[in-house]
PyMOL CGO cylinders between C-alpha atoms (Angstrom):
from pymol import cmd
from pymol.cgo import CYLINDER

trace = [
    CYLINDER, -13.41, 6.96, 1.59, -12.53, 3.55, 2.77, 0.3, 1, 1, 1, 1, 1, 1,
    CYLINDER, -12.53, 3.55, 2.77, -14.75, 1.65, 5.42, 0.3, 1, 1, 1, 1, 1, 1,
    CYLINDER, -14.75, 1.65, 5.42, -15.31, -1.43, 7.21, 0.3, 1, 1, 1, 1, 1, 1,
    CYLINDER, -15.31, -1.43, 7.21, -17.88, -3.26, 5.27, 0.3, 1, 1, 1, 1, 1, 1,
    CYLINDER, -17.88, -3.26, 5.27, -17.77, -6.76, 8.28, 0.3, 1, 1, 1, 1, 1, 1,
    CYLINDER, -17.77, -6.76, 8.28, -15.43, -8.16, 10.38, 0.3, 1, 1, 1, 1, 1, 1,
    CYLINDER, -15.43, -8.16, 10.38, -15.43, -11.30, 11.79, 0.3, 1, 1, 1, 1, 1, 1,
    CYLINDER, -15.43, -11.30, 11.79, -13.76, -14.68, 13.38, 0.3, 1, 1, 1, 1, 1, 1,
    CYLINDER, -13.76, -14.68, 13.38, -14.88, -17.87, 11.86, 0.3, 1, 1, 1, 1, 1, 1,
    CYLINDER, -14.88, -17.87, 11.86, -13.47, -21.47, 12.00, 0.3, 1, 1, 1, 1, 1, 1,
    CYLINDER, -13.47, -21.47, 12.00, -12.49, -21.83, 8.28, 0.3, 1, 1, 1, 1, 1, 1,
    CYLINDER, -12.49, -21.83, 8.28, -12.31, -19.79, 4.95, 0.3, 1, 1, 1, 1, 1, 1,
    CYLINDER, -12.31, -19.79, 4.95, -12.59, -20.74, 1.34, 0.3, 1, 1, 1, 1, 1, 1,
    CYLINDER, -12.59, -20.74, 1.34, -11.55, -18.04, -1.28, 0.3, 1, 1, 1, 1, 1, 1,
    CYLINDER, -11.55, -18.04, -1.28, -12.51, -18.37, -4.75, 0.3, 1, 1, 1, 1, 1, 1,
    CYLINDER, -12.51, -18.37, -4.75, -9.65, -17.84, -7.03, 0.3, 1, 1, 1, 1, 1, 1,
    CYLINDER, -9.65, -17.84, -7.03, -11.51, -17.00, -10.13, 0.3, 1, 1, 1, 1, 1, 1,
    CYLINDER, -11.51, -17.00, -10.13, -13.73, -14.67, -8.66, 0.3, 1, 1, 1, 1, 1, 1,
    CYLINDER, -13.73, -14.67, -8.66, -12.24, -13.27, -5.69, 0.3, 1, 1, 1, 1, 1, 1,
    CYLINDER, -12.24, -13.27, -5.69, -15.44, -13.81, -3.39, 0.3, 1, 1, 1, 1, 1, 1,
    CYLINDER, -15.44, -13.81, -3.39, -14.64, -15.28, 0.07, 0.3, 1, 1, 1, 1, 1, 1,
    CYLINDER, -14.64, -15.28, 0.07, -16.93, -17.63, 2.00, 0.3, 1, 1, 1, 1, 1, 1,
    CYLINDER, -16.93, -17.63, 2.00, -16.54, -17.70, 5.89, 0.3, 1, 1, 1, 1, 1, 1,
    CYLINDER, -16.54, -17.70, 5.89, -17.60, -20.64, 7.94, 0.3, 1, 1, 1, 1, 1, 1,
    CYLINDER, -17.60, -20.64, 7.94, -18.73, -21.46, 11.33, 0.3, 1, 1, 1, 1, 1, 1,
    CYLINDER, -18.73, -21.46, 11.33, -18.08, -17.71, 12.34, 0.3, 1, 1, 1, 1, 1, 1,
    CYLINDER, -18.08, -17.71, 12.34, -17.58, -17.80, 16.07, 0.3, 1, 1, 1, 1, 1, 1,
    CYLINDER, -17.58, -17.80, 16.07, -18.98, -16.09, 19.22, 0.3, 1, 1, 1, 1, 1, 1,
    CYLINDER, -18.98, -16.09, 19.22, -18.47, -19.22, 21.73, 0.3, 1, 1, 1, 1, 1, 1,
    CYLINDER, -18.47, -19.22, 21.73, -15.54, -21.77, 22.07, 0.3, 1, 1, 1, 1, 1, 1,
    CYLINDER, -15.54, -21.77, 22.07, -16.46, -25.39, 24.67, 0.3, 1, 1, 1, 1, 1, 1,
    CYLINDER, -16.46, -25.39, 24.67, -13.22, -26.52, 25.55, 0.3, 1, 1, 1, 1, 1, 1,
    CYLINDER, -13.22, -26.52, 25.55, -12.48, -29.72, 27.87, 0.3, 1, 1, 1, 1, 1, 1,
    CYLINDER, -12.48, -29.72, 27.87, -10.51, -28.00, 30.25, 0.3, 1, 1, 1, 1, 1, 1,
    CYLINDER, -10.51, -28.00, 30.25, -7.93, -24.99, 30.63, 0.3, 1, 1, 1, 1, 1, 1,
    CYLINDER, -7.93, -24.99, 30.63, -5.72, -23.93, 30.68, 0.3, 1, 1, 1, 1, 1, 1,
    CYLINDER, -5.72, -23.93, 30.68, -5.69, -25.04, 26.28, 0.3, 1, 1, 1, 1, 1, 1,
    CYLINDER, -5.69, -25.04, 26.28, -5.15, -23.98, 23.11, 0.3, 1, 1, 1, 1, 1, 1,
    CYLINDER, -5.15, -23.98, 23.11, -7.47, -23.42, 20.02, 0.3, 1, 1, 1, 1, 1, 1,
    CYLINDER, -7.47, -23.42, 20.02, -5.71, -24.81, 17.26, 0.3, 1, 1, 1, 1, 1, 1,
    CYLINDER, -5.71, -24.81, 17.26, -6.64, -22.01, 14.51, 0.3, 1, 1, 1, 1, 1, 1,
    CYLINDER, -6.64, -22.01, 14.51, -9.27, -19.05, 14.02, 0.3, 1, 1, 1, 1, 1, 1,
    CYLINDER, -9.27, -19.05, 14.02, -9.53, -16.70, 10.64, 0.3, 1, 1, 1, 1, 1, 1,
    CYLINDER, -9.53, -16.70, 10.64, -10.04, -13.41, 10.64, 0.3, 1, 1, 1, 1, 1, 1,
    CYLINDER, -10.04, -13.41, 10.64, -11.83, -11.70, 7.89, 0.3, 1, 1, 1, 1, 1, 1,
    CYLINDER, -11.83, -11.70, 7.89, -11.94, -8.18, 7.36, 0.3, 1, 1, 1, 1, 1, 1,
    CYLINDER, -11.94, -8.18, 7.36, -13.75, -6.51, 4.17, 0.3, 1, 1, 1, 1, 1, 1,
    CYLINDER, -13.75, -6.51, 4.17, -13.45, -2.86, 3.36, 0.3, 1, 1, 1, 1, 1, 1,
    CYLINDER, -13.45, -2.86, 3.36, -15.03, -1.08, 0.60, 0.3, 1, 1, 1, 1, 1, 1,
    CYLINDER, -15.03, -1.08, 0.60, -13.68, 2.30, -0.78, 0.3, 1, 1, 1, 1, 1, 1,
    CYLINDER, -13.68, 2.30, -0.78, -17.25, 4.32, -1.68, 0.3, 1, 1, 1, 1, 1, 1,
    CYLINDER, -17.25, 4.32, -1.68, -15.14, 6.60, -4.02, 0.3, 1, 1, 1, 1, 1, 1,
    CYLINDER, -15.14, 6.60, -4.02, -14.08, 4.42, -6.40, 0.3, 1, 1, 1, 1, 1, 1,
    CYLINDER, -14.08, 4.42, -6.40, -16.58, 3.04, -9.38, 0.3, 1, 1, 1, 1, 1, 1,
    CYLINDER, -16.58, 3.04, -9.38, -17.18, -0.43, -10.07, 0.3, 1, 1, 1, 1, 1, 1,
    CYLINDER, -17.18, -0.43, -10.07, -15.73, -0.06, -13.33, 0.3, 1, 1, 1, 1, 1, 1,
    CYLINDER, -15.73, -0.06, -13.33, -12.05, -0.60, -14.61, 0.3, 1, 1, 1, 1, 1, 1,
    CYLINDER, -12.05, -0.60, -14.61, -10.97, 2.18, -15.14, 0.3, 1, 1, 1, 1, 1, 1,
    CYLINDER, -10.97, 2.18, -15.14, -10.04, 3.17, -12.27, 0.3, 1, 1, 1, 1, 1, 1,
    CYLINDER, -10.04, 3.17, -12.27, -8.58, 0.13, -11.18, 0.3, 1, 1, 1, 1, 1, 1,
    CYLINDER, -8.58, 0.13, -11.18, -4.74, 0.18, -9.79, 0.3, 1, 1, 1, 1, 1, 1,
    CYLINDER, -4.74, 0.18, -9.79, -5.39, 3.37, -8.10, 0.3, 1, 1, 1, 1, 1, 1,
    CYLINDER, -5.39, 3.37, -8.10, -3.52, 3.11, -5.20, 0.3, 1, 1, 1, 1, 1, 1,
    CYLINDER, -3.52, 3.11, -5.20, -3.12, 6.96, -4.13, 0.3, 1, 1, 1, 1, 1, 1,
    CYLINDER, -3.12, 6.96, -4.13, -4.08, 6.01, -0.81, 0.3, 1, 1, 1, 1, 1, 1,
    CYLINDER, -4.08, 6.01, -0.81, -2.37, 3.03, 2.05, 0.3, 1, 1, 1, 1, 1, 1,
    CYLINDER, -2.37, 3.03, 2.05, -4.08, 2.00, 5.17, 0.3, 1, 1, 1, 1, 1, 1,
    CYLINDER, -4.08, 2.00, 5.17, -1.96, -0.29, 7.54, 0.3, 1, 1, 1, 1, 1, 1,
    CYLINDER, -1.96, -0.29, 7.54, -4.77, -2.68, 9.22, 0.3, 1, 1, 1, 1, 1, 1,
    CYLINDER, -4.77, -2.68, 9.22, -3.27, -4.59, 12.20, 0.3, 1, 1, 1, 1, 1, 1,
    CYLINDER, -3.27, -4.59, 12.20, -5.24, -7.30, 14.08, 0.3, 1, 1, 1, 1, 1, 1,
    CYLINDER, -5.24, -7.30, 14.08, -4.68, -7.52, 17.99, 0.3, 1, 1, 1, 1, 1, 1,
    CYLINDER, -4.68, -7.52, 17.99, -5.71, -10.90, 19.74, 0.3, 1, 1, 1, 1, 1, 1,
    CYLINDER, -5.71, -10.90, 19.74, -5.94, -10.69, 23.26, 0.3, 1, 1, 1, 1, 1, 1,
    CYLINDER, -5.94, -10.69, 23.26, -6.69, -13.93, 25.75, 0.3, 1, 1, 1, 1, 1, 1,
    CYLINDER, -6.69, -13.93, 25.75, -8.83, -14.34, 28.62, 0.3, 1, 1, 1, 1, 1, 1,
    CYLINDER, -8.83, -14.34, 28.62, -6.96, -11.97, 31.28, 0.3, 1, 1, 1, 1, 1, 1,
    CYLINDER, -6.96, -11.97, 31.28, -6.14, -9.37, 29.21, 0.3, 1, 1, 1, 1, 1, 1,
    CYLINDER, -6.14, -9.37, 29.21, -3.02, -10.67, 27.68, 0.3, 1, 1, 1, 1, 1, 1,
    CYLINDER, -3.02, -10.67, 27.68, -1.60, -9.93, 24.33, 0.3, 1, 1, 1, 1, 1, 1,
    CYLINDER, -1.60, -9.93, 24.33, -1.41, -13.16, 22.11, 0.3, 1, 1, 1, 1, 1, 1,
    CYLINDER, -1.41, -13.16, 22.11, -0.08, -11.36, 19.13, 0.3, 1, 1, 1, 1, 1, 1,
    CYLINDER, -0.08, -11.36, 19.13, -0.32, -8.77, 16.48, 0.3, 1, 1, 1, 1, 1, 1,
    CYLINDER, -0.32, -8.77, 16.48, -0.87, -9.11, 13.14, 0.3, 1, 1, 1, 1, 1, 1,
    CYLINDER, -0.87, -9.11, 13.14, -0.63, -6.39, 10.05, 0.3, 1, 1, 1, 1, 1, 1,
    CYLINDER, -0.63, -6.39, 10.05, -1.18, -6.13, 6.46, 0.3, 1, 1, 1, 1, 1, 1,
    CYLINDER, -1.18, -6.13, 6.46, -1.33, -3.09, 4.48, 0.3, 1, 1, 1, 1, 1, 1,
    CYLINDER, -1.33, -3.09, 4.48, -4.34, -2.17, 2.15, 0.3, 1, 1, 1, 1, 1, 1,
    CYLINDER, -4.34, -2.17, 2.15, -4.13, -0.25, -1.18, 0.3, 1, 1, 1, 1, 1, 1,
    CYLINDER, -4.13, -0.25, -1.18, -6.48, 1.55, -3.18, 0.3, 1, 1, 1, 1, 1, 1,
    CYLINDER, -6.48, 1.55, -3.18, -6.39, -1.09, -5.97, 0.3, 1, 1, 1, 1, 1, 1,
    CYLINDER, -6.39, -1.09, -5.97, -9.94, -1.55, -6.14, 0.3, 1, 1, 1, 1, 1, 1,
    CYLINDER, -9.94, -1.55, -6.14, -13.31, -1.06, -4.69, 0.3, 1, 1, 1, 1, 1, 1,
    CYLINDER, -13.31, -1.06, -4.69, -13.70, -3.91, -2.51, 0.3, 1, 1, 1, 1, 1, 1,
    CYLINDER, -13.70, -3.91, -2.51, -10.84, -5.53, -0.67, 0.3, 1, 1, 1, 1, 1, 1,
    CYLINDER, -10.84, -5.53, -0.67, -10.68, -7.92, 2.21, 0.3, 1, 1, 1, 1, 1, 1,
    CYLINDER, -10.68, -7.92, 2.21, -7.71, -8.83, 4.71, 0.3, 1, 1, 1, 1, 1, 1,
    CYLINDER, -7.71, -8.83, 4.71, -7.37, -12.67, 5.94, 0.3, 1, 1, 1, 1, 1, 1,
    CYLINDER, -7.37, -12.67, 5.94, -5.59, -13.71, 9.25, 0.3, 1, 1, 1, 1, 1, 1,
    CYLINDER, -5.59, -13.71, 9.25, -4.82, -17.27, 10.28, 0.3, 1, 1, 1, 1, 1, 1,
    CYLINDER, -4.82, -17.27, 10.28, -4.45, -17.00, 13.45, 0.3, 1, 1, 1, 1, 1, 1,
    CYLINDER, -4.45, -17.00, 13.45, -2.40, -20.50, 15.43, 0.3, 1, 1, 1, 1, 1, 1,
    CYLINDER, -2.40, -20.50, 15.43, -2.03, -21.95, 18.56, 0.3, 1, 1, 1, 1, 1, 1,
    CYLINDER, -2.03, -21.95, 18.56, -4.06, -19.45, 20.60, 0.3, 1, 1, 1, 1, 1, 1,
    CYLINDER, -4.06, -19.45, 20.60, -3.52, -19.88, 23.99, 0.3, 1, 1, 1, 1, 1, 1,
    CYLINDER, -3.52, -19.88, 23.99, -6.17, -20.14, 26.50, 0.3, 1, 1, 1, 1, 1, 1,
    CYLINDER, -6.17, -20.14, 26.50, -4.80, -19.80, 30.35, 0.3, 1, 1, 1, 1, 1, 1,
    CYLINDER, -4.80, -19.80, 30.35, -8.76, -20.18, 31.35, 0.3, 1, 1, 1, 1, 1, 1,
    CYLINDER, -8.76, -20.18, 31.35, -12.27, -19.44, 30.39, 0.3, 1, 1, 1, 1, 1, 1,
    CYLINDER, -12.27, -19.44, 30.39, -13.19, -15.80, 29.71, 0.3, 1, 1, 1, 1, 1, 1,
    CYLINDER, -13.19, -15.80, 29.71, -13.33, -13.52, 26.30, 0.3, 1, 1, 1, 1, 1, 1,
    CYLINDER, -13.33, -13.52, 26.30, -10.98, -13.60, 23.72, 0.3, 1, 1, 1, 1, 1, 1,
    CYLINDER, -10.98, -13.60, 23.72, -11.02, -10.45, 21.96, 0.3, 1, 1, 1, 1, 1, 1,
    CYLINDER, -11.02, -10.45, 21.96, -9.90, -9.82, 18.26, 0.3, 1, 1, 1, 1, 1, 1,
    CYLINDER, -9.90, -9.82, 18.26, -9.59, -5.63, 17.67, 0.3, 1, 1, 1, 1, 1, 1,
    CYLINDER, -9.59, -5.63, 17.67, -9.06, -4.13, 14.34, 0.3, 1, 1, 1, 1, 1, 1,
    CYLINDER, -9.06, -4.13, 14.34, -7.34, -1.02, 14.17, 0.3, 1, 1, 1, 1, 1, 1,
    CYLINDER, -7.34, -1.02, 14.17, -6.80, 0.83, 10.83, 0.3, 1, 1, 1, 1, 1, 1,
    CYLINDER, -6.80, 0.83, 10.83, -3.83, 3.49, 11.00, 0.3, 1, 1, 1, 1, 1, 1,
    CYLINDER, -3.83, 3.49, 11.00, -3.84, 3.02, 14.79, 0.3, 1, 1, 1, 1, 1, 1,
    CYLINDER, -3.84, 3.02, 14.79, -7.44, 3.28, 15.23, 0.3, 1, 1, 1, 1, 1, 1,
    CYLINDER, -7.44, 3.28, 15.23, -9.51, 0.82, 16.50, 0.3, 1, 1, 1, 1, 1, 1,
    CYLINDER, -9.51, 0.82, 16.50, -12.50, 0.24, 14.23, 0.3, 1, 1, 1, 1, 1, 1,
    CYLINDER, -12.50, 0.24, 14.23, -14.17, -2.95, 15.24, 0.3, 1, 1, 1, 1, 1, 1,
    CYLINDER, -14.17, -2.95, 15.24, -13.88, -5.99, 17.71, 0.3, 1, 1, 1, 1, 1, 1,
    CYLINDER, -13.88, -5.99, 17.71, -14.95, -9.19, 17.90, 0.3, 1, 1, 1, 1, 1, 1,
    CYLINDER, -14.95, -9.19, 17.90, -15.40, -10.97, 20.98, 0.3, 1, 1, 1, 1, 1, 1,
    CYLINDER, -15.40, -10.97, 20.98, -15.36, -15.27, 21.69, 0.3, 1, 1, 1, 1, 1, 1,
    CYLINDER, -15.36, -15.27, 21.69, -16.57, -15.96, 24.99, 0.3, 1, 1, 1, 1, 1, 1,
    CYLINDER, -16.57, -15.96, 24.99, -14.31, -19.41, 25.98, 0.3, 1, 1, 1, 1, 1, 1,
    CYLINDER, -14.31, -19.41, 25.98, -15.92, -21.53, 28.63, 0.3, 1, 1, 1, 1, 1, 1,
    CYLINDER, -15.92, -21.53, 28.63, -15.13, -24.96, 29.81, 0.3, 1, 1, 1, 1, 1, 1,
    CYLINDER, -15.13, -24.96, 29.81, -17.54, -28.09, 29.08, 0.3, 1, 1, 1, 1, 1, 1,
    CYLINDER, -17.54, -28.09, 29.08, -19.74, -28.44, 32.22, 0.3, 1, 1, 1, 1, 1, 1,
    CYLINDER, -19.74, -28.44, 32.22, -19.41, -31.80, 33.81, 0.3, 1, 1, 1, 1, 1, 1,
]
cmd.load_cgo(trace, "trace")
């Protein structure tokens, strides 16, 4: 069975192409802006998922008997949608993450800015970044 192994926003990702392991930085709970209403220029989204029935070995790798459909709500201070993202994720291996680069966010004025994860409609995680404005 597949499950959530993290989920989280961060700044910045690097992904090793030899080895497949990702490296998250500067994973965000806060934002300071100058003012609002703004924009955040770019956030990733990292999910990892790990599928406890299949082996670490290779042989049973390309199994892909089972899809998920992962989509990624982002919702602004206020309550409004920003947008929805989706990928699909296969059975291809054990471990398998799902990236978002999420653009031009837009902040109408401080509050939380909630990520949700939802896997085959269900929502399995969120992440929350409180946005404030820089005290004068």
């Amino acid at each position: 069975m597949r499950r959530l192994e993290y989920f989280a926003v961060c700044q910045s990702v690097s992904l090793d192409a030899m080895t497949g392991e990702i490296s998250l930085f500067h994973v965000t709970h806060h934002c300071i802006v100058a003012a609002t209403p703004t924009t955040i220029p770019l956030l990733c989204v990292v999910g990892a998922f790990i599928d406890d029935e299949i082996e670490m070995d290779e042989q049973n790798a390309g199994n892909d008997d089972a899809e998920a459909h992962v989509k990624l709500n982002v919702i602004s201070p206020g309550g409004e949608p920003v947008n929805t993202f989706r990928r699909t994720l296969s059975s291809a291996g054990r471990l398998e993450n799902t990236l978002f680069r999420v653009t031009n966010i837009p902040i109408p004025h401080s509050g939380d800015l909630i990520f949700e994860l939802l896997v085959d409609d269900e929502s399995i995680a969120k992440h929350t970044v409180s946005v404030r404005e820089k005290a004068t």
